[in-house]
KOLGUDO-183578 format. One record per residue (C-alpha): z, y, x. Coordinates in steps of 0.001 Angstrom, whole numbers, plus 500000, padded with zeros to 6 digits. Each point is the difference from the previous one (the first is absolute). Layout:
N
ZYX...
This chain:
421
500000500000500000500255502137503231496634499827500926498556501454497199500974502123496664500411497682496970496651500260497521498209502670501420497156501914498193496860501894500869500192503587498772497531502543500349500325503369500676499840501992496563503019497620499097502585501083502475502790502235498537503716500611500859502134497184499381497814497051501296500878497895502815496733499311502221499591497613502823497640501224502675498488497116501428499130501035503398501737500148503239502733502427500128498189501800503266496587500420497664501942502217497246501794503440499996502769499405497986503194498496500828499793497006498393498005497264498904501872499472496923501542502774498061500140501908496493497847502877499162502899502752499667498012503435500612496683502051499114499779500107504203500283495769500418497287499864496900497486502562501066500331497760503652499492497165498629496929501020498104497919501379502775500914496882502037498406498254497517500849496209497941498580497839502804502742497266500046502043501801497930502239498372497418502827500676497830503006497532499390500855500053496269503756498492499990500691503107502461498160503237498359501714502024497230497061500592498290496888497973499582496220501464501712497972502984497808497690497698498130496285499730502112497590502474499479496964498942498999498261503092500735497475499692502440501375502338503019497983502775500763498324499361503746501820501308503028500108499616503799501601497233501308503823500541501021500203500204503627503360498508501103500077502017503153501974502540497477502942497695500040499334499743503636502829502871501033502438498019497714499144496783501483500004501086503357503656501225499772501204497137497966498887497895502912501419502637502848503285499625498700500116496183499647498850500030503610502969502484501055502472497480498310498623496968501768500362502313503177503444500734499102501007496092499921497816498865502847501962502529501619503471498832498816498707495893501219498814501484503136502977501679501026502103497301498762498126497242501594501091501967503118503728500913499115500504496251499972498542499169502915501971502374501817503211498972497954500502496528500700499800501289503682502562502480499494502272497865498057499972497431502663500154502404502682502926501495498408501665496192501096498814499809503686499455504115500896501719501927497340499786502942502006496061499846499936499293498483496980502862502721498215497567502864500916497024498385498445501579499101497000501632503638499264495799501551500993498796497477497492502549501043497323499828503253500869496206500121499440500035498138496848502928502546498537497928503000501755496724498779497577502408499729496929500977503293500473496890501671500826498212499499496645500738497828496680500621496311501275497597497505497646501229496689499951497363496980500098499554496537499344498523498689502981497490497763500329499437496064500485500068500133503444503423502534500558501500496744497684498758497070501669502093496865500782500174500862503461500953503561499738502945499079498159502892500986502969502831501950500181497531503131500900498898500106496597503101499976498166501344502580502842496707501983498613500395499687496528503497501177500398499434503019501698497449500524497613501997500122497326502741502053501330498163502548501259498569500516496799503415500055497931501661501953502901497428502905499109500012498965496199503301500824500301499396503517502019501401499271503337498837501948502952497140498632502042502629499705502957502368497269497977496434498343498266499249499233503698503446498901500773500043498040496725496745498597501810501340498516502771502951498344498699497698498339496979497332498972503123502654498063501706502710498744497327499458496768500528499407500246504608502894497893499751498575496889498494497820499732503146503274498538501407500594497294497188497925496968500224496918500246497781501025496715498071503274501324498997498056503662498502497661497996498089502359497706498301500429500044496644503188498404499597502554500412503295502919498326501252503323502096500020499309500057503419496312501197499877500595502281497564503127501934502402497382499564502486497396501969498392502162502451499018500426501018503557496917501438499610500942503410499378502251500566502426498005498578502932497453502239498359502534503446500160500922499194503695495925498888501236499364503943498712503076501433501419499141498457503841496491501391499440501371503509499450496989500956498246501704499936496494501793502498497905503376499194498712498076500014496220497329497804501268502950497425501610502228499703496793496991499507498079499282496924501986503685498949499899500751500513496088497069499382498381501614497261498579503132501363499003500640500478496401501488502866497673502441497129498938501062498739502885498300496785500292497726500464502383500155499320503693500748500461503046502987502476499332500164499490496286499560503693499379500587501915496763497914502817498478500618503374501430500629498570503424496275498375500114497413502595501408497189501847497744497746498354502762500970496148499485500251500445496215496952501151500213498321496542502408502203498122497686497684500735496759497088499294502219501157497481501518501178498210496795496468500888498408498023498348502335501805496775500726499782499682495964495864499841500292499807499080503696502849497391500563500964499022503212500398496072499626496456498536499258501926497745497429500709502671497748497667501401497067499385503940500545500542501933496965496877502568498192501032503613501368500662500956496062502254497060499848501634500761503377500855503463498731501112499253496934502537496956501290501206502812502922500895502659496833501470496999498278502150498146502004500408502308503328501437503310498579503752498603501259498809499747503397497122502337500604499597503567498791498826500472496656499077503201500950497944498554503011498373497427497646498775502157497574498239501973502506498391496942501005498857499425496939498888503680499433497906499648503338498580496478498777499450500481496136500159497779497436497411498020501384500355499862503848497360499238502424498987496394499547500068499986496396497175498318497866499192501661496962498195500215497158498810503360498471498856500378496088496195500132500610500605496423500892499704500789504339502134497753501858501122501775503573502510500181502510501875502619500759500068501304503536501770503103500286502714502106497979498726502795497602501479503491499476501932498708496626501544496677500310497706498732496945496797500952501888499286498357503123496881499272501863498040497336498907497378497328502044497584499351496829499008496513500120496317499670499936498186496672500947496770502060500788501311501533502281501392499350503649504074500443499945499241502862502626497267501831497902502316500204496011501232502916499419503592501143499852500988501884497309503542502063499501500495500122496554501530502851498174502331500683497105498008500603496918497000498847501352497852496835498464500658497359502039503916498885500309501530496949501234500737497653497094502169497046502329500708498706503161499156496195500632500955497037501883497319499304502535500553496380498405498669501321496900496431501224500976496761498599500593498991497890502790497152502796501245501939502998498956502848499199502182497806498672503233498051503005499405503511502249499327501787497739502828503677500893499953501911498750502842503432498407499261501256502851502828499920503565498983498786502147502982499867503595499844499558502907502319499582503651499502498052503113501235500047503678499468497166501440497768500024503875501153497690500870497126502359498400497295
């Protein structure tokens, strides 16, 4: 039902009025409008549509308020030939900024394909020559929270390759991390100068686990033993940046609290709310997010990023800020990157990066005509035609519409800083 609208009709163009849904069927590159599918709402839209002309036009009945004018059978007096080149301008700009988007995210995998690279270095550097490896992980945090700062930070779903079995290392979630609390640090409206200290302790909250045996990280269940083991983590993490002197005070009891809790249950120190940083509250919502879709034993199921959220506002408001959490959320949206969904002109897509309004994020529209690189990406807007109607299960679609769509069971995401936004 995703590839195509449900009983389609030819209509011609002395039928068109306001209130019918049309289906374009052309390739969304070879039109000016936004989108393929979409109700007639304005005298501008109908006049557009007229001197495009009905070629592979059709309107979808169970969708349009009103049904077509009734065709003319008046024979139309002779005129030139419409030249498409008018819609040419329109076209041309359509296209221009679907390539600046695509830009925008190749830039995002680009320079994270690079921060993690230069990561897993750093973090186990950071084991063998702290001193060294301290300085290049406060220039890499300090040049992620400098690009944050200097323009609006987008947030991306990356693709395949960013997610691929053998990218799945500590660098990544270290990435994803940072991510994330750089972007609530200035959701929140914290000074570049503790976003990029908020940087470095999300970057390395978890240099300590280079130190525990990688059998004993990935276990799902662990012994009383491996479990007080693992919980060394964060101290051996605290006192790795502390010999490398390249860390802020901040940035350190980030690394060593991020798994304290407002109720005192967490560990090491078993901490209670005021006494737990901004900094580590803040890596602790990220931290918690992102082992919820990415988990770190391969024997447990990672959770859809709506899910993730809403178990994290559910169950973790004891332990984690609320206040924290619902900026998450805020910076995420109702349906956070990763997010299948289906819209009510009957498009299935996935949604790939956070809107301006929670309700209205950007949207990969599935089309199996296309090339996953070439479909456009569409933010959708309050009030506008097109509106999500659900989020889905990726068990629940189609064979082809979820190769084509290809979610990976890890979320990766990665930002970069539009200036022109």
């Amino acid at each position: 039902m995703w590839n195509r609208p449900e009983n389609p009709l030819p209509i011609g163009n002395n039928q068109l009025r306001i209130g019918v849904f049309v289906w374009l069927d052309r390739a969304w590159n070879e039109h000016p409008f936004l989108y393929n599918k979409f109700r007639i709402t304005s005298e501008d839209q109908l006049k557009q549509l007229k001197e495009f002309g009905s070629d592979r036009v059709y309107w979808i009945p169970s969708k349009s308020l009103v049904e077509p004018l009734p065709a003319s059978i008046e024979i139309p007096e002779a005129k030139p030939p419409i030249v498409v080149d008018i819609f040419s301008a329109a076209i041309k700009q359509k296209n221009e900024e679907r390539q600046r988007e695509r830009a925008l995210i190749t830039k995002a995998e680009r320079d994270r394909e690079k921060a993690a690279k230069e990561v897993v270095a750093a973090l186990l550097g950071l084991r063998d020559n702290p001193k060294q490896a301290g300085i290049k992980m406060k220039d890499l945090a300090s040049s992620a929270a400098e690009s944050i700062s200097s323009g609006e930070g987008l947030l991306f779903l990356l693709g395949d390759k960013i997610g691929d079995k053998e990218g799945q290392g500590p660098q990544h979630h270290a990435l994803n991390c940072m991510t994330l609390s750089m972007l609530m640090g200035k959701a929140l409206g914290l000074p570049p100068a503790a976003v990029s200290e908020i940087a470095l302790g999300a970057l390395s909250h978890d240099v300590g686990s280079t130190m525990i045996p990688r059998h004993i990280l990935r276990a799902k269940n662990r012994s009383s033993a491996e479990e007080n083991l693992y919980r060394e983590h964060s101290k051996l993490g605290a006192e790795l940046a502390l010999i490398s002197g390249a860390f802020s005070k901040v940035a350190i009891e980030a690394i060593q609290d991020h798994h304290e809790a407002l109720d005192g249950t967490g560990f090491p120190s078993g901490k209670k709310g005021a006494s737990i940083g901004l900094a580590a509250k803040i890596v602790a919502v990220a931290n918690c997010y992102d082992r919820l879709c990415n988990p770190e034993s391969n024997e447990s199921s990672s959770m859809l990023p709506a899910n993730a959220l809403k178990i994290m506002w559910r169950d973790e408001q004891t332990r984690l800020d609320p206040a924290i959490i619902a900026t998450l959320i805020r910076l995420l949206g109702v349906y956070p990157p990763g997010t299948i969904v289906s819209l009510n002109d009957g498009s299935l897509g996935l949604v790939v990066s956070p809107g301006k309004k929670s309700l209205y994020p950007k949207v990969l529209i599935y089309d199996p005509d296309l090339p996953k690189e070439d479909a456009p990406i569409i933010e959708l807007e309050e009030g506008g035609d097109r509106q999500i109607e659900e989020a889905h299960r990726p068990v629940d679609i189609p064979e082809d519409a979820l190769k084509w769509i290809s979610p990976r069971d890890r979320v990766t995401y990665y930002f970069t800083a539009d200036q022109n936004t």
